[in-house]
TORVEXLO-155213 format. One record per atom (N, C-alpha, C, O, CB): residue in one letter; x, y, z. Coordinates in steps of 0.2 Angstrom, whole numbers, padded with zeros to 4 digits, always signed. Glycine has a CB too. Example, Ala and Ser with C-alpha at 12.3 -4.5 7.8 and 13.67 -1.06 7.14 Angstrom:
# TORVEXLO-155213
A+0066-0028+0039;A+0062-0022+0039;A+0066-0016+0039;A+0071-0017+0042;A+0057-0022+0045;S+0064-0011+0035;S+0068-0005+0036;S+0064+0000+0039;S+0067+0006+0040;S+0070-0003+0029;
//
This chain:
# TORVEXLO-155213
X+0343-0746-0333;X+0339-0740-0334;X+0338-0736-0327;X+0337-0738-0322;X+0332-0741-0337;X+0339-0729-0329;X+0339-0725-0322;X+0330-0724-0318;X+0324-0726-0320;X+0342-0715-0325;X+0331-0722-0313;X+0323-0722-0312;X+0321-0714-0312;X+0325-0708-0312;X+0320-0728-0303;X+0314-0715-0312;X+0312-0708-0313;X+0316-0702-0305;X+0314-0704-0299;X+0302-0709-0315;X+0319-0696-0306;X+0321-0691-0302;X+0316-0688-0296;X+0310-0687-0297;X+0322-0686-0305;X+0320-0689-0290;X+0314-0685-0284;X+0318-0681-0285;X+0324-0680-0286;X+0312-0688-0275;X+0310-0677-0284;X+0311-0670-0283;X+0310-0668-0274;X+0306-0670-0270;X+0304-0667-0287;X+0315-0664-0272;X+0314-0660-0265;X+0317-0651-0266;X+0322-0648-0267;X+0320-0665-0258;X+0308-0650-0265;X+0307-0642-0266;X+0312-0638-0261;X+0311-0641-0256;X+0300-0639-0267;X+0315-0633-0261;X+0319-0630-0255;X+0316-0624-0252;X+0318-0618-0255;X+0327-0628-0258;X+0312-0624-0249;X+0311-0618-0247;X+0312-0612-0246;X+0308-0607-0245;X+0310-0619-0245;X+0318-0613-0247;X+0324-0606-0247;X+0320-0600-0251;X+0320-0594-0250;X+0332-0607-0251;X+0318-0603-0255;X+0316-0598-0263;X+0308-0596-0260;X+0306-0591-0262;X+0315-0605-0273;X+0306-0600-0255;X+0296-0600-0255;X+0297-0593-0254;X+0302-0590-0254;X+0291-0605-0249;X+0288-0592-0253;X+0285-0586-0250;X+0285-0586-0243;X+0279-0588-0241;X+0279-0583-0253;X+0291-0585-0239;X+0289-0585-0233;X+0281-0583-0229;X+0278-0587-0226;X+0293-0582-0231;X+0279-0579-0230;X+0270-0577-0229;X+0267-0582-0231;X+0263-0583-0227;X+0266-0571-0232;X+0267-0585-0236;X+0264-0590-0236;X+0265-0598-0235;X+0261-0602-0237;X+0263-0590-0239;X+0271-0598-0230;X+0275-0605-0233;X+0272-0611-0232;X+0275-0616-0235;X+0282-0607-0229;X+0267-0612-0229;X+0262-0618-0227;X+0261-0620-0232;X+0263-0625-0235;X+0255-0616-0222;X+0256-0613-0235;X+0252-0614-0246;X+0257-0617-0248;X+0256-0622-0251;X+0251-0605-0253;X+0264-0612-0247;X+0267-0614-0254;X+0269-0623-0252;X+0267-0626-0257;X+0274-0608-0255;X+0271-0624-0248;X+0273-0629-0248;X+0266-0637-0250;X+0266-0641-0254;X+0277-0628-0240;X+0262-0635-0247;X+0256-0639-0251;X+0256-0638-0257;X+0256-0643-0260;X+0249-0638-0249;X+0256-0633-0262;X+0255-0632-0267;X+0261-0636-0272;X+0260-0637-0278;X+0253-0626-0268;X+0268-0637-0268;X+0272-0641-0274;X+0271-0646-0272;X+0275-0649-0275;X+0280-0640-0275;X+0268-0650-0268;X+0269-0658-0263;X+0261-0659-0270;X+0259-0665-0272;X+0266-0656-0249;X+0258-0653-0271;X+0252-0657-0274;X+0253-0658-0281;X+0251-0663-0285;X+0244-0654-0273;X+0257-0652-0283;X+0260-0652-0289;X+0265-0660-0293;X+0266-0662-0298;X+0264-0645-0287;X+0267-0662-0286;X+0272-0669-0288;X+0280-0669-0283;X+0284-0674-0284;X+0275-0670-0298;X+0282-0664-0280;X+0288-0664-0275;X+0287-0670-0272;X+0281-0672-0271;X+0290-0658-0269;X+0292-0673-0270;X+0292-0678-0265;X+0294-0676-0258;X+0291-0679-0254;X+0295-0682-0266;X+0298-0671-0257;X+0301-0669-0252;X+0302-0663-0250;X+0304-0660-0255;X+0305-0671-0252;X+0301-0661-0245;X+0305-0653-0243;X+0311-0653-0241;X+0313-0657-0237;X+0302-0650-0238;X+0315-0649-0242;X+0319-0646-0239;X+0321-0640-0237;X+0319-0635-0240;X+0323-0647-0241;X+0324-0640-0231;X+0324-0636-0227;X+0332-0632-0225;X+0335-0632-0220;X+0320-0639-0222;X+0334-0630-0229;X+0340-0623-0227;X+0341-0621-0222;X+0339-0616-0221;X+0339-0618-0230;X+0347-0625-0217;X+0347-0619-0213;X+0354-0618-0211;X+0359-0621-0209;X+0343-0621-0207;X+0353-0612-0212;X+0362-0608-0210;X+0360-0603-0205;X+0354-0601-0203;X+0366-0603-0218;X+0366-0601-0203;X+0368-0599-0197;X+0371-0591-0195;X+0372-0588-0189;X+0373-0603-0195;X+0373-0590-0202;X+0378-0583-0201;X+0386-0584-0200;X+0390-0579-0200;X+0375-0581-0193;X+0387-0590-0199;X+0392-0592-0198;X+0398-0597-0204;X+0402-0596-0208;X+0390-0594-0193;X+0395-0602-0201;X+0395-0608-0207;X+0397-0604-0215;X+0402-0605-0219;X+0385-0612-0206;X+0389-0599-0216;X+0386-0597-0222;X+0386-0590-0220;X+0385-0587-0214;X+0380-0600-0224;X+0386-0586-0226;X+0383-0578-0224;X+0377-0576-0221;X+0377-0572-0216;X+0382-0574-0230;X+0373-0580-0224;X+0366-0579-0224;X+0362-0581-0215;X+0366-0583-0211;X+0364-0584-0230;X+0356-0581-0213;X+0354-0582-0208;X+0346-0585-0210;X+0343-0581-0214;X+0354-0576-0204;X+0343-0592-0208;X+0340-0594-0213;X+0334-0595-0205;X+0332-0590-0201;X+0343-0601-0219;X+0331-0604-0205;X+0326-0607-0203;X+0331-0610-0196;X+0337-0612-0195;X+0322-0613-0210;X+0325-0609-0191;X+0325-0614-0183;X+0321-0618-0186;X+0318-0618-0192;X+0322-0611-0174;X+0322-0623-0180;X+0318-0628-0179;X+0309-0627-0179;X+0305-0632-0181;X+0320-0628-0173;X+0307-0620-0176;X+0301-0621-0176;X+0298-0620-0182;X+0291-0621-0182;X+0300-0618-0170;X+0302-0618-0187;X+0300-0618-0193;X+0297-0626-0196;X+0291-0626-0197;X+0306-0615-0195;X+0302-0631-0195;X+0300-0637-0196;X+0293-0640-0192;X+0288-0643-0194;X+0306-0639-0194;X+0294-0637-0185;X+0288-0638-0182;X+0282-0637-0182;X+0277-0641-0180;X+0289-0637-0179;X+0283-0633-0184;X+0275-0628-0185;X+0274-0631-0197;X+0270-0629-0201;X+0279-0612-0183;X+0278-0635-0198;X+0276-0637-0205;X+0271-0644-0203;X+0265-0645-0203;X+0284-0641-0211;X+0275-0647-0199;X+0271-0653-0196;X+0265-0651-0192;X+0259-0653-0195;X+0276-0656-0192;X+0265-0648-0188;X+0259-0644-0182;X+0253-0642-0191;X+0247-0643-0190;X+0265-0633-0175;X+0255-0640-0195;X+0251-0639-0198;X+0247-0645-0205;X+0243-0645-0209;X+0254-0632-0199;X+0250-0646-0204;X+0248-0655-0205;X+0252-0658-0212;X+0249-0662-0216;X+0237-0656-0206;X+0258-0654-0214;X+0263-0658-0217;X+0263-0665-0216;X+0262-0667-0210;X+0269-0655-0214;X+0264-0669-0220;X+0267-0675-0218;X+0272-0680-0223;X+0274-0686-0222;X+0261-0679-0216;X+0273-0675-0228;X+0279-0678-0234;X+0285-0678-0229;X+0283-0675-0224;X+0280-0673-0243;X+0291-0680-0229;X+0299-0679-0229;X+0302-0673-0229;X+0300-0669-0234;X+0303-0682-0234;X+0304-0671-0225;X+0306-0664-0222;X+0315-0667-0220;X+0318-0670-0216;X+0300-0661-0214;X+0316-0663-0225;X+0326-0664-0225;X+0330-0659-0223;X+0330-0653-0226;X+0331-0665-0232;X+0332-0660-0217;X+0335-0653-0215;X+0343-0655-0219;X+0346-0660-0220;X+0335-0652-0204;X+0345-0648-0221;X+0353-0647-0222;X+0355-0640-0217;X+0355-0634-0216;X+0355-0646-0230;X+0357-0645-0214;X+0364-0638-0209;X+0368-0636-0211;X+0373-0640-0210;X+0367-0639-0204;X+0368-0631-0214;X+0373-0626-0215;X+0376-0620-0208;X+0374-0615-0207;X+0370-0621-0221;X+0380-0624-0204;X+0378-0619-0197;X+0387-0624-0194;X+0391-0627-0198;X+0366-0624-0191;X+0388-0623-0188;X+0395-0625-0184;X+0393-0622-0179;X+0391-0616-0179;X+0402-0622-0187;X+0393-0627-0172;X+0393-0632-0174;X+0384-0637-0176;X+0379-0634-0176;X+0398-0635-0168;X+0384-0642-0176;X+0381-0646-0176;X+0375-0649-0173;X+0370-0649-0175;X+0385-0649-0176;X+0379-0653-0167;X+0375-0658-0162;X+0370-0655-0160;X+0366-0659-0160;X+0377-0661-0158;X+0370-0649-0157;X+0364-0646-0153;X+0360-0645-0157;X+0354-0646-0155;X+0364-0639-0149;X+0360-0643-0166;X+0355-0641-0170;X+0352-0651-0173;X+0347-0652-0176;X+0359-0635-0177;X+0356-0654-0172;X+0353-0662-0174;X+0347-0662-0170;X+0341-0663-0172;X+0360-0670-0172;X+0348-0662-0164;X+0342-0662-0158;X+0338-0659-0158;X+0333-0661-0156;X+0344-0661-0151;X+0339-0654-0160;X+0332-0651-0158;X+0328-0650-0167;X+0322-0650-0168;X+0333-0642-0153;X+0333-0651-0172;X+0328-0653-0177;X+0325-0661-0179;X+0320-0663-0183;X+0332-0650-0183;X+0329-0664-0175;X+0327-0671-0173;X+0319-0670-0171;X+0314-0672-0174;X+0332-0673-0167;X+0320-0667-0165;X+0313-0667-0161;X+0306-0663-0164;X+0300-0664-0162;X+0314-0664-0153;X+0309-0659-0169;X+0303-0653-0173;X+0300-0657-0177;X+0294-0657-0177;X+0306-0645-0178;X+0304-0664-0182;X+0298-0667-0184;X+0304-0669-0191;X+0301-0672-0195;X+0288-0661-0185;X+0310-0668-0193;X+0315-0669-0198;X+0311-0677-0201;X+0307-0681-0198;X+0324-0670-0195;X+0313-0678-0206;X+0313-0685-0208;X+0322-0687-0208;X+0325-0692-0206;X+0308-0685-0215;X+0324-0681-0212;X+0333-0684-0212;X+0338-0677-0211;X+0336-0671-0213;X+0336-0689-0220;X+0341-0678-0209;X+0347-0671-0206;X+0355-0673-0209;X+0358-0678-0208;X+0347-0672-0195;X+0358-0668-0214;X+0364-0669-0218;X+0366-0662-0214;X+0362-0658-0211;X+0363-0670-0227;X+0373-0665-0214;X+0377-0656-0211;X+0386-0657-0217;X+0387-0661-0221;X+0380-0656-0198;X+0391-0653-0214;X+0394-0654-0218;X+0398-0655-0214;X+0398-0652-0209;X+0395-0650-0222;X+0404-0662-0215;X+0409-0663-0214;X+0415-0656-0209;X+0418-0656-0203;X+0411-0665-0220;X+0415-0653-0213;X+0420-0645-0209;X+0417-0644-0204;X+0420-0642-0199;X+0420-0637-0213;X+0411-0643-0203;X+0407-0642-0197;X+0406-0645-0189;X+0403-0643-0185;X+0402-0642-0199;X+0409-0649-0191;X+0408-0654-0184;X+0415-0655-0184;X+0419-0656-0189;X+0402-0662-0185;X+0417-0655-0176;X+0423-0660-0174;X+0426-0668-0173;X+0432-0671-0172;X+0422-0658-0170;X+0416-0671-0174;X+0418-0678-0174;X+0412-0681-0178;X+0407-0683-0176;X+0419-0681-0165;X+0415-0681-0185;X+0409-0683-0191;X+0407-0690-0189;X+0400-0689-0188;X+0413-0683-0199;X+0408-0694-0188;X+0407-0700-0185;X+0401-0699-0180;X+0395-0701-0180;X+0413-0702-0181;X+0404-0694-0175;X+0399-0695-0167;X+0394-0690-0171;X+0389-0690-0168;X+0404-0692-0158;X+0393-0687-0175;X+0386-0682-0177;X+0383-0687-0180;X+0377-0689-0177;X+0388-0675-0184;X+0386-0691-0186;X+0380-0694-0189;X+0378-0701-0184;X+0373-0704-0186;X+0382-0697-0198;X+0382-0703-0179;X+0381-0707-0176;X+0372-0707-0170;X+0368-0711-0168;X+0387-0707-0173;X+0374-0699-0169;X+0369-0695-0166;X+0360-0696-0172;X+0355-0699-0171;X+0374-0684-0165;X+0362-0693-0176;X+0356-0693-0182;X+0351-0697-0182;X+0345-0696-0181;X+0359-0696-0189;X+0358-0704-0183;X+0354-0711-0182;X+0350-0715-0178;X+0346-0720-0179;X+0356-0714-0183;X+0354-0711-0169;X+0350-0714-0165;X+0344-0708-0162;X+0339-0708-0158;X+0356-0717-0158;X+0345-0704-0166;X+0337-0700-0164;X+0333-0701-0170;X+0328-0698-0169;X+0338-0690-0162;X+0333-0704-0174;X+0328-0710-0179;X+0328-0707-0186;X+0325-0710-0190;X+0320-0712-0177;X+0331-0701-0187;X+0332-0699-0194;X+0337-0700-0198;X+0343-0698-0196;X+0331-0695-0194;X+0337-0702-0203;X+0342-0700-0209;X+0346-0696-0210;X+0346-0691-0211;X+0341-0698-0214;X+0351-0700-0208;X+0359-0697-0210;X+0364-0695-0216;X+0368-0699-0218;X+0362-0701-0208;X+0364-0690-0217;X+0369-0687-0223;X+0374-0684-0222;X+0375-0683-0216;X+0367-0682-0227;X+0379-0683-0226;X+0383-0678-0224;X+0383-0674-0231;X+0382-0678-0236;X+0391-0681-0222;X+0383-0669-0232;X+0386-0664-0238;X+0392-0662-0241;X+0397-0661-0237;X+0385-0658-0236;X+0394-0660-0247;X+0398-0661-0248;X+0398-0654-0254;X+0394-0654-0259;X+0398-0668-0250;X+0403-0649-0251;X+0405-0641-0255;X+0409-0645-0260;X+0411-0650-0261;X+0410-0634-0248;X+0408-0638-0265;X+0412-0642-0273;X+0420-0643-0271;X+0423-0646-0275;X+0412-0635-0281;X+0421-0641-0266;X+0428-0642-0267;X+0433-0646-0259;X+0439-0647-0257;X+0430-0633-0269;X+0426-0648-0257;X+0427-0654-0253;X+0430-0663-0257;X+0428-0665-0262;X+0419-0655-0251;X+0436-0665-0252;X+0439-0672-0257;X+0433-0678-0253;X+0431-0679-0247;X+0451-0675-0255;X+0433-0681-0259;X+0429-0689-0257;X+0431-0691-0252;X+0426-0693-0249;X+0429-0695-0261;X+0437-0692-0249;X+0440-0695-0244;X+0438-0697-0237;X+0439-0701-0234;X+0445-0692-0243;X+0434-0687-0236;X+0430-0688-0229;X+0426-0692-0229;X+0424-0694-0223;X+0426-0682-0227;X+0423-0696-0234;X+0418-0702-0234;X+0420-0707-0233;X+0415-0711-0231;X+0414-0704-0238;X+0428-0712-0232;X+0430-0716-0231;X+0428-0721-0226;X+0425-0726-0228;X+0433-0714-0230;X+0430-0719-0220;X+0425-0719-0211;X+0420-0721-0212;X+0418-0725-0209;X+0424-0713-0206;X+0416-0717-0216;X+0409-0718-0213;X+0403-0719-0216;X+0398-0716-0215;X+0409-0713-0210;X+0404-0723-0220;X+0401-0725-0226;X+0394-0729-0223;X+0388-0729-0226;X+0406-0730-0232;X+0395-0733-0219;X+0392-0738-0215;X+0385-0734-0211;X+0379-0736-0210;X+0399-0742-0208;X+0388-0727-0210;X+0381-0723-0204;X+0377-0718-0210;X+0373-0714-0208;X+0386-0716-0194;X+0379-0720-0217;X+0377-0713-0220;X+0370-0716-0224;X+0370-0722-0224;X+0384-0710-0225;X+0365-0714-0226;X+0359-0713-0230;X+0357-0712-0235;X+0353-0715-0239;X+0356-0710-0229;X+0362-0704-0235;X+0363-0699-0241;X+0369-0695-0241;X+0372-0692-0236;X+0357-0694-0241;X+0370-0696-0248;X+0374-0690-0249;X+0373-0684-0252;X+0371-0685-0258;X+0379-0692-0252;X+0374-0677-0250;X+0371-0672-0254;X+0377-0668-0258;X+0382-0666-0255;X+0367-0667-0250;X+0378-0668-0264;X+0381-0663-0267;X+0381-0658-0270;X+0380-0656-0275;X+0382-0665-0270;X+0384-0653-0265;X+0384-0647-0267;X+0387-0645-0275;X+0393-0646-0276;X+0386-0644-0261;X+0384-0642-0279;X+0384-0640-0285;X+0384-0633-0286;X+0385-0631-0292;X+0378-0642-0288;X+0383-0629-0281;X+0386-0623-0280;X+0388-0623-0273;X+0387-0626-0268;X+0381-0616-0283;X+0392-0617-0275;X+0394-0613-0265;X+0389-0613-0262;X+0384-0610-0264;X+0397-0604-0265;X+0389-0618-0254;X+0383-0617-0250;X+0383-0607-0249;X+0386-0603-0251;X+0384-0622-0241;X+0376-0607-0246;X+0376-0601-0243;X+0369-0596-0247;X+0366-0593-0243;X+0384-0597-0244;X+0367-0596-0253;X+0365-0593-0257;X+0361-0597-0261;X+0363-0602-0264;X+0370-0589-0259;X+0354-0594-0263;X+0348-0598-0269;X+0350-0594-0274;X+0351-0588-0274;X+0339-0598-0268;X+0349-0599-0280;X+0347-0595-0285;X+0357-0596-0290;X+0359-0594-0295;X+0345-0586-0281;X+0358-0600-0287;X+0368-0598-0291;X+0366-0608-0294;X+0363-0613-0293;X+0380-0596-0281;X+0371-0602-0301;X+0372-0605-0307;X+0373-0615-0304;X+0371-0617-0299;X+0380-0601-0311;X+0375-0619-0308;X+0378-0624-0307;X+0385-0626-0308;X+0386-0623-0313;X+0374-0628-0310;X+0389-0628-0305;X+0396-0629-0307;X+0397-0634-0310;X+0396-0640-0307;X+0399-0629-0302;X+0399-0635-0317;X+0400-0641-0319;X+0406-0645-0318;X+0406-0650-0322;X+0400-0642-0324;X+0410-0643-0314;X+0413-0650-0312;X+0412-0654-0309;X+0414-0660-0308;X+0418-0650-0311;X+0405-0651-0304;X+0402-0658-0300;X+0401-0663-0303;X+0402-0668-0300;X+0396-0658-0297;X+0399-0663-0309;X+0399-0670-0314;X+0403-0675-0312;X+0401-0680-0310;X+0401-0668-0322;X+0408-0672-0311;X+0415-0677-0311;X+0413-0683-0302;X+0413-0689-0301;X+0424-0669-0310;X+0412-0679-0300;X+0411-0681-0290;X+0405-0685-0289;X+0405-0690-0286;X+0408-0673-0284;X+0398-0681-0295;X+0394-0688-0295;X+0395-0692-0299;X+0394-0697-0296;X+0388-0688-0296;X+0397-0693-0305;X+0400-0699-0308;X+0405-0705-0301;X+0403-0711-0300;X+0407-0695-0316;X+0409-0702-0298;X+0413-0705-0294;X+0408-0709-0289;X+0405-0714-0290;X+0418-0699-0291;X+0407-0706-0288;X+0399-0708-0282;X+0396-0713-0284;X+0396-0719-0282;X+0391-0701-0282;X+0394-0711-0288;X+0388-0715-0291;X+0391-0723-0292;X+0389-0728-0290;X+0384-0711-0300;X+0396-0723-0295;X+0399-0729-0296;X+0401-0731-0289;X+0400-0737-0289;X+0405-0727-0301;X+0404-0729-0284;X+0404-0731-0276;X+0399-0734-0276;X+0399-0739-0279;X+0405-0726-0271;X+0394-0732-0273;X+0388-0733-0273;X+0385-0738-0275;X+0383-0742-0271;X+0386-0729-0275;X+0383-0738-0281;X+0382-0744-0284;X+0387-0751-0283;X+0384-0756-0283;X+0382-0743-0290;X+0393-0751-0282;X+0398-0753-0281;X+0398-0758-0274;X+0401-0764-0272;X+0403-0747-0282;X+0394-0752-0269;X+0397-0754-0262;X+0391-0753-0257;X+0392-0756-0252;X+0404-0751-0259;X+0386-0749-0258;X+0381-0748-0254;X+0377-0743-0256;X+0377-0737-0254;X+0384-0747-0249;X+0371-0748-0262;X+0367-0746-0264;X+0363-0744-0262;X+0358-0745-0267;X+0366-0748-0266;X+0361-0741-0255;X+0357-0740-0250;X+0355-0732-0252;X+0349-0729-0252;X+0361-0742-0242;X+0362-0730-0252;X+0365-0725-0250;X+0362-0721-0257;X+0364-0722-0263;X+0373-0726-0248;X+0357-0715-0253;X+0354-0709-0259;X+0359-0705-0261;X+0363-0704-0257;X+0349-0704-0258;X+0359-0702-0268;X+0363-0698-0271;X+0360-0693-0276;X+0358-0693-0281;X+0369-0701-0274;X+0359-0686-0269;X+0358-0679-0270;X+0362-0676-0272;X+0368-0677-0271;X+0357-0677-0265;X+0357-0671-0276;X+0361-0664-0279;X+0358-0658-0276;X+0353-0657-0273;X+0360-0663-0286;X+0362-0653-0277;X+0354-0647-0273;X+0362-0642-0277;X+0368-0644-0276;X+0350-0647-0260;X+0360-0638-0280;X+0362-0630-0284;X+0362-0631-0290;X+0365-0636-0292;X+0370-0627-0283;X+0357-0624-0294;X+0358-0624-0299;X+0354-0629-0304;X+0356-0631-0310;X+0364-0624-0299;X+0348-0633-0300;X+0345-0639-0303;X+0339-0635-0306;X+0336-0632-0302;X+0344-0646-0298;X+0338-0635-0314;X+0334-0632-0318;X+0330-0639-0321;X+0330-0644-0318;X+0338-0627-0323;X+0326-0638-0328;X+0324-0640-0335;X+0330-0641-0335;X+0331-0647-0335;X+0321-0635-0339;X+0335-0636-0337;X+0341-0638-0341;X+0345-0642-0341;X+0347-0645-0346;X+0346-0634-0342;X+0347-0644-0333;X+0354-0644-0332;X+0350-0650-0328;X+0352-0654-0332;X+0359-0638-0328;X+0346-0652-0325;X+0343-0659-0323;X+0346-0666-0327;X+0349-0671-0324;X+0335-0658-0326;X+0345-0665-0334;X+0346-0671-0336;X+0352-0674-0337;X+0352-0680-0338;X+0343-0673-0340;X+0359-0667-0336;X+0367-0670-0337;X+0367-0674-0327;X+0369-0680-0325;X+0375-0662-0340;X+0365-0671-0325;X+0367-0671-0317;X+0360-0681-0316;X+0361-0686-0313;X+0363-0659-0311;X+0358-0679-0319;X+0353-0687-0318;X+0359-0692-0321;X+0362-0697-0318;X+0343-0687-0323;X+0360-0691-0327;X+0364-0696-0332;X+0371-0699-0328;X+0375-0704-0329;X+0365-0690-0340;X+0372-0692-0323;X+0378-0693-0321;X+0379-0699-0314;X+0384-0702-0312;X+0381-0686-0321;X+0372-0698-0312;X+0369-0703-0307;X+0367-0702-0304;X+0367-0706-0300;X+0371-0707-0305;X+0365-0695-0301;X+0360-0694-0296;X+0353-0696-0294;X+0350-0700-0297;X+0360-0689-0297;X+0351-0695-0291;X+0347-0699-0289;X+0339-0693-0286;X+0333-0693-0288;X+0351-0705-0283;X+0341-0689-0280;X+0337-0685-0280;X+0340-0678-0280;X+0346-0677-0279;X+0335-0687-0275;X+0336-0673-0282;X+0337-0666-0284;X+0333-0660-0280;X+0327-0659-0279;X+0336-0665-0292;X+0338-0657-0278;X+0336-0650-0272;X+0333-0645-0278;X+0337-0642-0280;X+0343-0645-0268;X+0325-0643-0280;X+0324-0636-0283;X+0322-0632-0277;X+0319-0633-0272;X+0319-0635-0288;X+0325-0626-0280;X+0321-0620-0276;X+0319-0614-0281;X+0313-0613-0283;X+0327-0616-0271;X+0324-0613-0283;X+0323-0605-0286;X+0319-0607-0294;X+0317-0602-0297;X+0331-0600-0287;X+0320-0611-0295;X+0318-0615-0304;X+0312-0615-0300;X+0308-0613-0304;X+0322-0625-0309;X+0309-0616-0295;X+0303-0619-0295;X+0297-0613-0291;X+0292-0610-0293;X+0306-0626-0290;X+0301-0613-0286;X+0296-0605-0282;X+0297-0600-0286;X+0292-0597-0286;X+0299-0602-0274;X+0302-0597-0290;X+0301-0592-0293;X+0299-0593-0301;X+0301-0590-0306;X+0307-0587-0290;X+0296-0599-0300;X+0293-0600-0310;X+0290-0595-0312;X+0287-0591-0309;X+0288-0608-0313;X+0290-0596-0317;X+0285-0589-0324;X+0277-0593-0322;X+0275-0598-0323;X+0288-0590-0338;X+0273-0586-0316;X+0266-0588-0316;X+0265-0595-0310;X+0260-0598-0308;X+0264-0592-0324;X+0272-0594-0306;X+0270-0600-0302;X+0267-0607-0302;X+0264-0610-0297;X+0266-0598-0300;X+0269-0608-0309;X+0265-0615-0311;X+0269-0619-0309;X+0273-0620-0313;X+0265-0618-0318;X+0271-0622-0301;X+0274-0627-0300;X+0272-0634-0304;X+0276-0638-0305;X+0273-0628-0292;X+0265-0635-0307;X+0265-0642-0310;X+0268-0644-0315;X+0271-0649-0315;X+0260-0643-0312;X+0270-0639-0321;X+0272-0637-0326;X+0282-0638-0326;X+0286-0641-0330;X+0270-0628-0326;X+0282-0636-0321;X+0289-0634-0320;X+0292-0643-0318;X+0294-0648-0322;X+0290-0627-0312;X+0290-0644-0312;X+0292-0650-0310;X+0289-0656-0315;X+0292-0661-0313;X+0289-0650-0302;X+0284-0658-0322;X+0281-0660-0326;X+0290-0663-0331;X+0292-0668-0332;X+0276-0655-0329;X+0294-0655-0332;X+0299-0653-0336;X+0304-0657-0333;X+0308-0660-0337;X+0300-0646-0336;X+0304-0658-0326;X+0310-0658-0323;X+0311-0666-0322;X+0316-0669-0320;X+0311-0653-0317;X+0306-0669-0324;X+0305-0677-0323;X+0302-0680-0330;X+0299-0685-0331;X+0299-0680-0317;X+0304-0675-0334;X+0304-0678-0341;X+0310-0679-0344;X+0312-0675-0348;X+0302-0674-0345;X+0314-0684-0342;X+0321-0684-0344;X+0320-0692-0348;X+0317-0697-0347;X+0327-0683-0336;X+0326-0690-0354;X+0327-0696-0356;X+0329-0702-0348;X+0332-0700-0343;X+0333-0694-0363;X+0327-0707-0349;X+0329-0712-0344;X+0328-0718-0346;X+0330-0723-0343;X+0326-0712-0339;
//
């Protein structure tokens, strides 16, 4: 039997003017986790969250799990100093770094959780190596870069794959989704073995702001 889905709300979607509120109000609502978006301009189109973003969550007396994903190139200078703002765990993407190894190696000796990410059209292979330094794996379900886009369903196929690894060889190891995670589409992407799910836009931009409502829906899954 599967166990019941974590939720990690994405901030991407929040009300910035308020991000402090908003972020207490889905932590009381039942998220487990935050996540935190950050792109570069580069990496991604978009230009998102520093560090002190993170910092100033904590400084304001945050204290659930704060997941950074780097969407950015390179890497290591952004591990460190989101390290030191207060991360709980830090995923980047394989393309982005020169020496996937020595990044997540970095992760782990500055005491957070190590991921790597994984674009829809990334092969499993880059996980070979490094299976031993990893935490989490995130699956991207749409094109990084942008909130709010559809789900792609052939990720199905990648977490099915996963999930069987995983269980198979190093059941340690979390298996994230983040694009496109609704009501709807929750319970094929759970069934298929995920484990934790990125909302943003299903969630910050709900009808009336009922984060309880929403997130109620999204952990009502057959299991």
């Amino acid at each position: 039997m599967k166990s019941e889905p974590i939720i990690s709300a994405s901030i991407l979607s929040a009300d910035f003017a308020k991000l402090g509120e908003e972020v207490r109000a889905v932590l009381d609502a039942g998220a487990e986790r935050i996540h935190v978006d950050v792109m570069d301009q580069h990496y991604v189109p978009n230009l998102t969250f520093g560090p002190l973003v993170v910092e100033a969550l904590r400084q304001a007396g945050i204290t659930a799990p704060l997941d950074v994903h780097l969407m950015t190139r390179p890497v290591d200078m952004l591990i460190e100093l989101f390290a030191k703002a207060g991360a709980t765990s830090i995923c980047f993407h394989p393309e982005a770094s020169d020496h996937v190894d020595r990044s997540l190696g970095l992760i782990k000796h500055l005491g957070c959780e190590a991921g790597l990410a994984l674009n829809p059209a990334t092969p499993l292979d880059v996980l070979d190596y490094v299976w031993d330094k990893l935490d989490r794996i995130l699956v991207m379900s749409v094109n990084p870069g942008f909130g709010g886009q559809s789900f792609i369903p052939s990720s199905l196929a990648k977490i099915q794959t996963l999930h069987k690894k995983i269980n198979a060889d190093y059941p340690n190891v979390v298996l994230e989704v983040d694009g496109g995670i609704n009501p709807t589409t929750i319970q094929k992407v759970h069934e298929a073995g995920a484990q934790m799910f990125v909302v943003g836009s299903a969630l910050f931009k709900a009808k009336n702001q009922n984060y309880s409502e929403v997130i109620h829906a999204l952990k009502s899954l057959q299991i």
